[in-house]
Z-matrix of the N, CA and C atoms (Angstrom, degrees):
N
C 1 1.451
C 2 1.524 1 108.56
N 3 1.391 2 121.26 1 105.44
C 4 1.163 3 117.32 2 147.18
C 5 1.482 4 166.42 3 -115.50
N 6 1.906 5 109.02 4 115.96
C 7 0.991 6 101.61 5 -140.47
C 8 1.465 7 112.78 6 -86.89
N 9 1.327 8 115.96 7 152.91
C 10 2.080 9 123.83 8 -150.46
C 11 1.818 10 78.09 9 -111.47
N 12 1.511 11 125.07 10 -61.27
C 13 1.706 12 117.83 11 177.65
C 14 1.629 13 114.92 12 -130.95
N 15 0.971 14 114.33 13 158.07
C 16 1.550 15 146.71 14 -171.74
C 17 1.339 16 100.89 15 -113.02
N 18 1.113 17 152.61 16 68.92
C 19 1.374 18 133.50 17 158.62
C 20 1.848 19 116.98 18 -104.99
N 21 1.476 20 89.70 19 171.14
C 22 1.862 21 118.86 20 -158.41
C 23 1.627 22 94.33 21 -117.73
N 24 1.371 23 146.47 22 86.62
C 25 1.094 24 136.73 23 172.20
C 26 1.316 25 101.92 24 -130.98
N 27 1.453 26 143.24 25 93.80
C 28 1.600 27 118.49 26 172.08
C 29 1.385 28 112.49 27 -79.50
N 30 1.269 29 110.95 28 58.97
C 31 1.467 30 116.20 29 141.42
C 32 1.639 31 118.12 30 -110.23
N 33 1.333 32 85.29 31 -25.63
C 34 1.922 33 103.48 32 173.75
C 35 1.408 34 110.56 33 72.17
N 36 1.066 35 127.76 34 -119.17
C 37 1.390 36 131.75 35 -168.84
C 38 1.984 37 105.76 36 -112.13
N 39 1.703 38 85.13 37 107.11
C 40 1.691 39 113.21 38 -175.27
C 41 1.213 40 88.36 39 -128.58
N 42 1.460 41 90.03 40 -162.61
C 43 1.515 42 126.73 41 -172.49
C 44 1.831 43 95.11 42 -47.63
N 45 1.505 44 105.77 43 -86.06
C 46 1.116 45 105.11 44 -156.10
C 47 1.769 46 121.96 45 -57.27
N 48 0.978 47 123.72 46 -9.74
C 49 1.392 48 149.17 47 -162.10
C 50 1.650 49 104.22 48 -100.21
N 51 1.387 50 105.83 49 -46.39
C 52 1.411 51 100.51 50 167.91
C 53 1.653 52 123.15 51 -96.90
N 54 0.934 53 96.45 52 7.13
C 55 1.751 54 98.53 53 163.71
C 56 1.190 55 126.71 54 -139.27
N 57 1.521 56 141.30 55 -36.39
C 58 1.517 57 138.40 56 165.22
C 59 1.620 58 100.47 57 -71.25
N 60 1.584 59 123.08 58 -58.66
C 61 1.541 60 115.74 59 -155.87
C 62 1.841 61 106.52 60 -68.25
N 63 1.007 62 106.48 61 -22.02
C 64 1.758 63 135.80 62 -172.28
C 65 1.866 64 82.24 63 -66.35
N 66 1.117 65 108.18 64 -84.50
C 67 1.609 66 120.21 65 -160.18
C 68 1.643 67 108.70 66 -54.14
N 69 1.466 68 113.47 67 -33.40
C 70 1.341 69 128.09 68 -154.03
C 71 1.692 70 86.59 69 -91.01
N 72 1.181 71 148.15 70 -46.88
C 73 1.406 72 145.18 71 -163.99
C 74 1.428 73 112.33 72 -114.17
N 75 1.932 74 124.21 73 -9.05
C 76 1.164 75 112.66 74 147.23
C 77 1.610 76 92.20 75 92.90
N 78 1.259 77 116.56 76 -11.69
C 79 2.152 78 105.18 77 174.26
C 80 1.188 79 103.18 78 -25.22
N 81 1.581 80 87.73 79 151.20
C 82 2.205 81 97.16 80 137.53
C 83 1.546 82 114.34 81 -130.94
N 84 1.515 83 110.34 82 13.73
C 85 1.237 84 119.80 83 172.08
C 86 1.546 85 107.78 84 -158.93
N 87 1.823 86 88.99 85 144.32
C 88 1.495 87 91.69 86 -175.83
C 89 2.084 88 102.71 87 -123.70
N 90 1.467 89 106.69 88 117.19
C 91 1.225 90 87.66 89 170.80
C 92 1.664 91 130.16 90 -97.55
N 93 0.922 92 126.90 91 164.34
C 94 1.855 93 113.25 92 -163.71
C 95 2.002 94 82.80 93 -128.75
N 96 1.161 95 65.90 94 113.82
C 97 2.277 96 71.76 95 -178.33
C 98 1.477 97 92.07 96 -113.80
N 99 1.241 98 91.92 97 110.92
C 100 1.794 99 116.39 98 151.54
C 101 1.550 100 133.57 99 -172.51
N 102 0.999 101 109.96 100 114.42
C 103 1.424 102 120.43 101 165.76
C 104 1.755 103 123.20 102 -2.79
N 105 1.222 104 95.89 103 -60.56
C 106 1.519 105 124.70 104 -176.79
C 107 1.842 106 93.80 105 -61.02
N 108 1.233 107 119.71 106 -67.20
C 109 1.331 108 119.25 107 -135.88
C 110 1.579 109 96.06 108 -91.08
N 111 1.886 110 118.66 109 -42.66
C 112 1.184 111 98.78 110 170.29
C 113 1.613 112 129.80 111 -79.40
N 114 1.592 113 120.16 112 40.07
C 115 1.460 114 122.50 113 168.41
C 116 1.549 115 82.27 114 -126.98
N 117 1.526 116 131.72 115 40.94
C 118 1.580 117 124.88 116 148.44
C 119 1.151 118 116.60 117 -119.71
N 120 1.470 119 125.31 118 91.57
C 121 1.133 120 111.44 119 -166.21
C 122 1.714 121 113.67 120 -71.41
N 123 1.319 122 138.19 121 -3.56
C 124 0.927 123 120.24 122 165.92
C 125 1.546 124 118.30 123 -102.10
N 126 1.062 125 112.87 124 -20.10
C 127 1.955 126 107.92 125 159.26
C 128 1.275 127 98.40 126 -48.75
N 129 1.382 128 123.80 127 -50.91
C 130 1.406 129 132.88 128 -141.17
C 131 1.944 130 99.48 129 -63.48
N 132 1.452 131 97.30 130 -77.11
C 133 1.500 132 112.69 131 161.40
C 134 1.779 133 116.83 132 -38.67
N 135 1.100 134 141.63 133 -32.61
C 136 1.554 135 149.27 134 170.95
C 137 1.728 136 100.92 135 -58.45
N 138 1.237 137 95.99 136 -52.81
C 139 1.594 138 107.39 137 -155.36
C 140 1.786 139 106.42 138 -84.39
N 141 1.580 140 116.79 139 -27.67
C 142 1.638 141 120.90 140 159.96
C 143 1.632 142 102.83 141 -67.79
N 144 1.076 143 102.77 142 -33.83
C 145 1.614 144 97.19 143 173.77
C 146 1.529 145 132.45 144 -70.79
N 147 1.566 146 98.36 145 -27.59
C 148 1.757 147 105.06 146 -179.89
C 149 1.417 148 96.72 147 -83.83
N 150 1.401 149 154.91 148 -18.99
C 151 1.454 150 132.37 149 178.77
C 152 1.457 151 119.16 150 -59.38
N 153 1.153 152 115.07 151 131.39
C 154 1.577 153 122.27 152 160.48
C 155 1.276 154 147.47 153 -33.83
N 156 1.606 155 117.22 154 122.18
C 157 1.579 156 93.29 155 -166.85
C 158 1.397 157 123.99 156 -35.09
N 159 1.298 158 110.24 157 149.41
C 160 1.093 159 95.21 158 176.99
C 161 1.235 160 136.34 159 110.51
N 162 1.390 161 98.52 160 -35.42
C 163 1.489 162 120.18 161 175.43
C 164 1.538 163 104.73 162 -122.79
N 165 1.418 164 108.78 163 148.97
C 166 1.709 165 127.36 164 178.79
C 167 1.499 166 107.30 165 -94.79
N 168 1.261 167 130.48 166 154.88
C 169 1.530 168 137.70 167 -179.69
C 170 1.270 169 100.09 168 -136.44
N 171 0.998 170 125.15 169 133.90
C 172 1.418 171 137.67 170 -177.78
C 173 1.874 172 89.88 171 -134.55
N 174 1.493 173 121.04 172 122.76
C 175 2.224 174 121.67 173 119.77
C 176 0.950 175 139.02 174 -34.36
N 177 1.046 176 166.20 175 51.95
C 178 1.376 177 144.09 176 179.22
C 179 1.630 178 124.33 177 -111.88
N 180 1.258 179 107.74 178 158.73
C 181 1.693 180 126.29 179 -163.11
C 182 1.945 181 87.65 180 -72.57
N 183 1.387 182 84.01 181 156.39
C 184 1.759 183 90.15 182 170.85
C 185 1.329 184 117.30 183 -67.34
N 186 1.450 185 125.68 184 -31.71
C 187 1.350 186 118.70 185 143.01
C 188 1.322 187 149.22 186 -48.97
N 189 0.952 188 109.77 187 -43.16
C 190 1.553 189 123.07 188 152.65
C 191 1.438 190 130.66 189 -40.33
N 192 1.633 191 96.39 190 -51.36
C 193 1.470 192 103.26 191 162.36
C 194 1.572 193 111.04 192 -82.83
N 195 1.136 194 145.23 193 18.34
C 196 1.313 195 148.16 194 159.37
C 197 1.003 196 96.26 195 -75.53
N 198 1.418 197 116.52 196 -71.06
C 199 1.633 198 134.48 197 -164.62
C 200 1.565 199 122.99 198 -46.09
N 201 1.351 200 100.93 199 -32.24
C 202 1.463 201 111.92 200 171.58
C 203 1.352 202 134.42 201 -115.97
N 204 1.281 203 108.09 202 5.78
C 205 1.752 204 135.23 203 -179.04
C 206 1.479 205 91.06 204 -40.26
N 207 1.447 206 122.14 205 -71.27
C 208 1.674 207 113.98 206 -169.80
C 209 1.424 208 109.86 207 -98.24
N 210 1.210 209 112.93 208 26.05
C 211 1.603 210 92.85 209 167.41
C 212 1.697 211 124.14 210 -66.93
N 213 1.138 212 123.76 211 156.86
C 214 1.864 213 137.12 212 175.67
C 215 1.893 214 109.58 213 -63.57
N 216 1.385 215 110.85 214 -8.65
C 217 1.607 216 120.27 215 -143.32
C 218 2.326 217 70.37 216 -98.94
N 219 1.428 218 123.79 217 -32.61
C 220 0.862 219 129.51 218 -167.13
C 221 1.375 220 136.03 219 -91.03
N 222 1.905 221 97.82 220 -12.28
C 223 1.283 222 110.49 221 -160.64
C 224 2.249 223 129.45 222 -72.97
N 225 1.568 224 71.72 223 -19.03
C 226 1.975 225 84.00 224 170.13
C 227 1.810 226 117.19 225 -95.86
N 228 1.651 227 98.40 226 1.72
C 229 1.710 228 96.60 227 177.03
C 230 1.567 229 107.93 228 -94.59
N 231 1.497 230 81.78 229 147.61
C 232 1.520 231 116.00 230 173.18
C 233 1.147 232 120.84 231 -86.02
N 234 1.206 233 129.82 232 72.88
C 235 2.262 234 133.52 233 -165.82
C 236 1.119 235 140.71 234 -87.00
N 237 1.172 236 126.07 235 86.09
C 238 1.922 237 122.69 236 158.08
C 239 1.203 238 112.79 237 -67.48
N 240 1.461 239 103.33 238 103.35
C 241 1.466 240 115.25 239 142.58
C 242 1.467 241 144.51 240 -90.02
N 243 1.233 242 103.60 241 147.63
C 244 1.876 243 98.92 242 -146.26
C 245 1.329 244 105.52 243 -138.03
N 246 1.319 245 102.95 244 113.92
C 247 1.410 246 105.46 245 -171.51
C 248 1.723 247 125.52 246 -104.62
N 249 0.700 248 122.13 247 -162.09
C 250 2.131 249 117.75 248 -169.84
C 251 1.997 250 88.27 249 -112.81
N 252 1.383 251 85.79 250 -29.19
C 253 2.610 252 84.42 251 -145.23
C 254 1.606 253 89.22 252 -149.24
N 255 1.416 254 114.53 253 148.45
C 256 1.166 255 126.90 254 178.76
C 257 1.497 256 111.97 255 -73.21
N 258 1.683 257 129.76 256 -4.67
C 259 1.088 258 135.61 257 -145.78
C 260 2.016 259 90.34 258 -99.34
N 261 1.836 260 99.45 259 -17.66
C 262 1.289 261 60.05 260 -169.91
C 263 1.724 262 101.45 261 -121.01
N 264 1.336 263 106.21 262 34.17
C 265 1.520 264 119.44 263 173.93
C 266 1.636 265 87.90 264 -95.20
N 267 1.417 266 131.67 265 -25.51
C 268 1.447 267 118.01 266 177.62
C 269 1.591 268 115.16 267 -87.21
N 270 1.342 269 112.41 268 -16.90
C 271 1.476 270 98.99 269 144.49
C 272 1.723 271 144.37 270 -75.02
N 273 1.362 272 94.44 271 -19.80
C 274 1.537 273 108.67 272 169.36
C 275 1.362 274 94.63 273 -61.49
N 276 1.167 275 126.83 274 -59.94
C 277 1.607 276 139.85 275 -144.34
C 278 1.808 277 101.64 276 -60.21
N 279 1.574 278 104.86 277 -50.49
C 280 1.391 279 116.88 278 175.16
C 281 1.259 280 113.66 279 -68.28
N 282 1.296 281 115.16 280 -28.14
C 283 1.446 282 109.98 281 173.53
C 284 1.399 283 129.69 282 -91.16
N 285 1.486 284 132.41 283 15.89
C 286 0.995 285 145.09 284 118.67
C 287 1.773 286 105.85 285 154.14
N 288 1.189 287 96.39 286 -12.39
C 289 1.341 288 114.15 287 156.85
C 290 1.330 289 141.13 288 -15.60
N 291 1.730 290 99.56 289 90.38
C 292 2.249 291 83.57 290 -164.62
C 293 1.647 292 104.85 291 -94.98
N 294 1.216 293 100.14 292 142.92
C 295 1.360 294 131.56 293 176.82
C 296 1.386 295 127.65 294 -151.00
N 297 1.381 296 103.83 295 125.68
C 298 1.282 297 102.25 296 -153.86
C 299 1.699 298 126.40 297 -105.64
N 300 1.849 299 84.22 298 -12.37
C 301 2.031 300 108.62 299 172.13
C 302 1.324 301 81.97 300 -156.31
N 303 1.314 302 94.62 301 -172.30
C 304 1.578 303 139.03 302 -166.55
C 305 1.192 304 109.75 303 -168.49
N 306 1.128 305 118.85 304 127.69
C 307 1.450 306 142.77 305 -178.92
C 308 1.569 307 97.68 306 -117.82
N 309 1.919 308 95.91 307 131.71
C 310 1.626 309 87.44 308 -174.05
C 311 1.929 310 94.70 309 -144.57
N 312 1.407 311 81.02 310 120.35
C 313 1.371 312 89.76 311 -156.89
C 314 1.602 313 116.42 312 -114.43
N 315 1.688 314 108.35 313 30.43
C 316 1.390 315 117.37 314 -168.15
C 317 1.509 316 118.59 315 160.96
N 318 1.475 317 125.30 316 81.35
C 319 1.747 318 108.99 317 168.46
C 320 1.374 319 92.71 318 -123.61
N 321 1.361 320 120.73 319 112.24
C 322 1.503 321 120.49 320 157.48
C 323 1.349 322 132.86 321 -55.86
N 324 1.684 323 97.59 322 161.84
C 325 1.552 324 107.01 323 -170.74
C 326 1.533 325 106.83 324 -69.07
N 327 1.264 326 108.69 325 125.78
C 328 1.862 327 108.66 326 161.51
C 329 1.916 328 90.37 327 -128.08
N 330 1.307 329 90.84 328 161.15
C 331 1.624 330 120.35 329 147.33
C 332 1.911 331 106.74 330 -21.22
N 333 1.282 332 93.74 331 116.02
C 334 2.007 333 93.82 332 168.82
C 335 1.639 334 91.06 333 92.50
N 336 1.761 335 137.19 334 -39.70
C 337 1.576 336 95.06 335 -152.83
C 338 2.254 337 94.12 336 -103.83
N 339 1.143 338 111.11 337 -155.40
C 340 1.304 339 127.65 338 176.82
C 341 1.327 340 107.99 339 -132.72
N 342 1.281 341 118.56 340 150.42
C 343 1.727 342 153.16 341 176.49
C 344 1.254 343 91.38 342 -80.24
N 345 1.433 344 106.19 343 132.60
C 346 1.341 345 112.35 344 -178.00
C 347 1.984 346 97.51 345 -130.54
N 348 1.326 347 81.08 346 -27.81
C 349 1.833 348 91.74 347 -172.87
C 350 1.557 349 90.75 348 -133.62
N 351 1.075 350 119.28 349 -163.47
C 352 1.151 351 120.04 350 -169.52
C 353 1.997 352 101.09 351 -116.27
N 354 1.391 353 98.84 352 20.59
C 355 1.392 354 110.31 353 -175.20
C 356 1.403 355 121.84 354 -154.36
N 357 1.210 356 106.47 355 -15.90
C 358 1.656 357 122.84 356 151.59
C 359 1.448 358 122.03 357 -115.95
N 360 1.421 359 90.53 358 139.93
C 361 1.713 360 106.43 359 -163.46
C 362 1.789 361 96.85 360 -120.21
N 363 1.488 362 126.31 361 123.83
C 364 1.620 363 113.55 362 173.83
C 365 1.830 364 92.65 363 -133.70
N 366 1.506 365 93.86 364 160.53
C 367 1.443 366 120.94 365 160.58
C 368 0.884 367 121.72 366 -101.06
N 369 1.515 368 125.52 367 176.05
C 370 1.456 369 121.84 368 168.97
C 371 1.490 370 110.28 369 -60.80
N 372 1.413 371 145.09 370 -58.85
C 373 1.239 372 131.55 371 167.46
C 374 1.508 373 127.07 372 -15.09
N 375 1.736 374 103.50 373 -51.88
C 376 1.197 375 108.98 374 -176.31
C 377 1.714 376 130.72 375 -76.97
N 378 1.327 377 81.00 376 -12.71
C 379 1.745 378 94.58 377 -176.07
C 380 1.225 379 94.23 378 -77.27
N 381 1.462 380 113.63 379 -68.06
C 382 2.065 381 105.59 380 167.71
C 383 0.928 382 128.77 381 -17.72
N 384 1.264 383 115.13 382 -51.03
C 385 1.953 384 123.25 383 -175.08
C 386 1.999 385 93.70 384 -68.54
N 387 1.127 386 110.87 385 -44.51
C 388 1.718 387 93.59 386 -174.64
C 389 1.228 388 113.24 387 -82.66
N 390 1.470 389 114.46 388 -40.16
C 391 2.309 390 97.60 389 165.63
C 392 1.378 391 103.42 390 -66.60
N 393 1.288 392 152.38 391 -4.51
C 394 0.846 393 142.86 392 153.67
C 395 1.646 394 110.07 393 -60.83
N 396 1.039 395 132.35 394 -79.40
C 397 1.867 396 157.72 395 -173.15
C 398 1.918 397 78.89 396 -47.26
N 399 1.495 398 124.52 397 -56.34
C 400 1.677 399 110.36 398 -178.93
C 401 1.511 400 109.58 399 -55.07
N 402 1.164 401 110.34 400 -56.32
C 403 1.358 402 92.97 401 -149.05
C 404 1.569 403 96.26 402 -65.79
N 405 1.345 404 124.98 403 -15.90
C 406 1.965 405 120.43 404 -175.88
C 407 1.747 406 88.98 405 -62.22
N 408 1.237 407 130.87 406 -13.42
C 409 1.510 408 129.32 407 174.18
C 410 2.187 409 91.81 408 93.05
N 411 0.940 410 107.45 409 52.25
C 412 1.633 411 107.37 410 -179.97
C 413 1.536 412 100.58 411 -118.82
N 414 0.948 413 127.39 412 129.53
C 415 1.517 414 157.81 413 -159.13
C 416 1.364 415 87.81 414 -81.69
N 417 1.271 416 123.55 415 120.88
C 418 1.342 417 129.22 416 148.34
C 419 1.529 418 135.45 417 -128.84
N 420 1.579 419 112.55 418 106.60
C 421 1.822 420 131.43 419 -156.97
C 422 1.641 421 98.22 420 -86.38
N 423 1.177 422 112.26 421 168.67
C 424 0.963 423 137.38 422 161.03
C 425 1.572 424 118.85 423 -115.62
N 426 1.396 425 143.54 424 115.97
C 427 1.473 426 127.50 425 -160.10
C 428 1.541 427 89.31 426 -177.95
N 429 1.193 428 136.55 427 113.81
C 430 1.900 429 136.99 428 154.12
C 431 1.550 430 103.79 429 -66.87
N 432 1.695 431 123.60 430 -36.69
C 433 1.522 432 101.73 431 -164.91
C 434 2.234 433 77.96 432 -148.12
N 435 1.113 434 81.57 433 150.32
C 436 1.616 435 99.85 434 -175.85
C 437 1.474 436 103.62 435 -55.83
N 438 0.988 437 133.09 436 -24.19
C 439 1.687 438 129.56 437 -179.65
C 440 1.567 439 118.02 438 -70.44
N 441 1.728 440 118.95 439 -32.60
C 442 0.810 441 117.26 440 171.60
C 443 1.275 442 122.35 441 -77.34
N 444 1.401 443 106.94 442 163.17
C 445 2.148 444 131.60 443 -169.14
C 446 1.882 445 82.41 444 -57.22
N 447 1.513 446 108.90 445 143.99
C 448 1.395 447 105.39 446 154.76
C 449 0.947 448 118.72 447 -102.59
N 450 1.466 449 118.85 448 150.45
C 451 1.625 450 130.36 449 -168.99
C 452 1.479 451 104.85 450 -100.34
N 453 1.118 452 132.58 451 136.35
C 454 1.216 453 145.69 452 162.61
C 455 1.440 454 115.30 453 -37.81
N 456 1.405 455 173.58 454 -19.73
C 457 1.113 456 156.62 455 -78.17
C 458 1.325 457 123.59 456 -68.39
N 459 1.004 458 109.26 457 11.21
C 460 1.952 459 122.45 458 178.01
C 461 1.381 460 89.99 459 -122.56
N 462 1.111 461 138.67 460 -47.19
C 463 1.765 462 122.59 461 160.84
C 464 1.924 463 107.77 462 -38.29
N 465 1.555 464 128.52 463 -52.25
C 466 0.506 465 116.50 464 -173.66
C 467 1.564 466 138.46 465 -93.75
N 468 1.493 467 92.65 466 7.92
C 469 1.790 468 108.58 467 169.03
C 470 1.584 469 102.14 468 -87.69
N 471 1.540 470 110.36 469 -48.78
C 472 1.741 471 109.38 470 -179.84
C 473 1.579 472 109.03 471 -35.34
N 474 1.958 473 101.81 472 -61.47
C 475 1.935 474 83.89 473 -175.76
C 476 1.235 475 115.94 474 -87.08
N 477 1.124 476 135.60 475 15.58
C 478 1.460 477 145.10 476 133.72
C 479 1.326 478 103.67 477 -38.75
N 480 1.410 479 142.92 478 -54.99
C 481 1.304 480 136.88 479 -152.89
C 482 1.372 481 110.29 480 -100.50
N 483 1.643 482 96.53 481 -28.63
C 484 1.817 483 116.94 482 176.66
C 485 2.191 484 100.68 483 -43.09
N 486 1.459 485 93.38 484 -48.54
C 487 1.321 486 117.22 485 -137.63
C 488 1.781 487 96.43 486 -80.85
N 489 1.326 488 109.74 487 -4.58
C 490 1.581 489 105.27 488 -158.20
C 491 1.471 490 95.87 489 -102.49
């Protein structure tokens, strides 16, 4: 399996995801790993439906994608995987899972987390999951569409912490 992007958007596969990140890294399959979304079967079905000609969409549980990380059925695909929460790219990671960045290109504001960008929102949980994903030495950008400058996101938790 080789994966071309890693991204964090819980919008998952939209606009920008199915046409700049698609063109810009060259997939032909995008998988959306989460727990949550593949026990919906109609998110599930919406979201195989929004990929681009051209490209395949597969759901699957973080297990699932454990289960099949090295299979042969995988070895000529090109993969974006796209996750909702950093919590569960740090289970990939433990589970043997190589990844080498993360591109995180979307967690909205709810109740409990903070604006860090004007498009990512984290909690304390979530900050864990990324000094966690740093210190494994995994690159983590900040970028909505491949044209833009990438932001560091551990540059931008430090003056986050500077600032409190």
């Amino acid at each position: 399996m080789e994966i071309q992007l890693a991204r964090i958007d819980d919008r998952l596969i939209h606009g920008q995801v199915a046409t700049a990140w698609t063109k810009e890294t060259g997939v032909n399959r995008i998988i959306v790993v989460s727990d949550d979304v593949a026990k919906d079967p109609l998110r599930k079905f919406m979201l195989q439906e929004a990929a681009p000609p051209g490209v395949k969409a597969n759901v699957v549980t973080v297990g699932k994608l454990l289960s099949i990380y090295n299979s042969q059925l995988f070895t000529d695909q090109k993969m974006m995987l796209l996750f909702t929460n950093p919590h569960d790219v740090v289970a990939l990671i433990q589970g043997g899972v190589k990844i080498s960045s993360v591109n995180i290109g979307g967690m909205h504001f709810v109740a409990g987390k903070k604006m860090i960008t004007n498009f990512v929102s984290v909690d304390e949980k979530d900050i864990a999951a990324f000094q966690y994903l740093d210190r494994c030495g995994v690159i983590l950008e900040v970028r909505k569409v491949p044209a833009e400058r990438k932001i560091f996101l551990m540059d931008l938790l430090k003056k986050r912490s500077k600032e409190k």
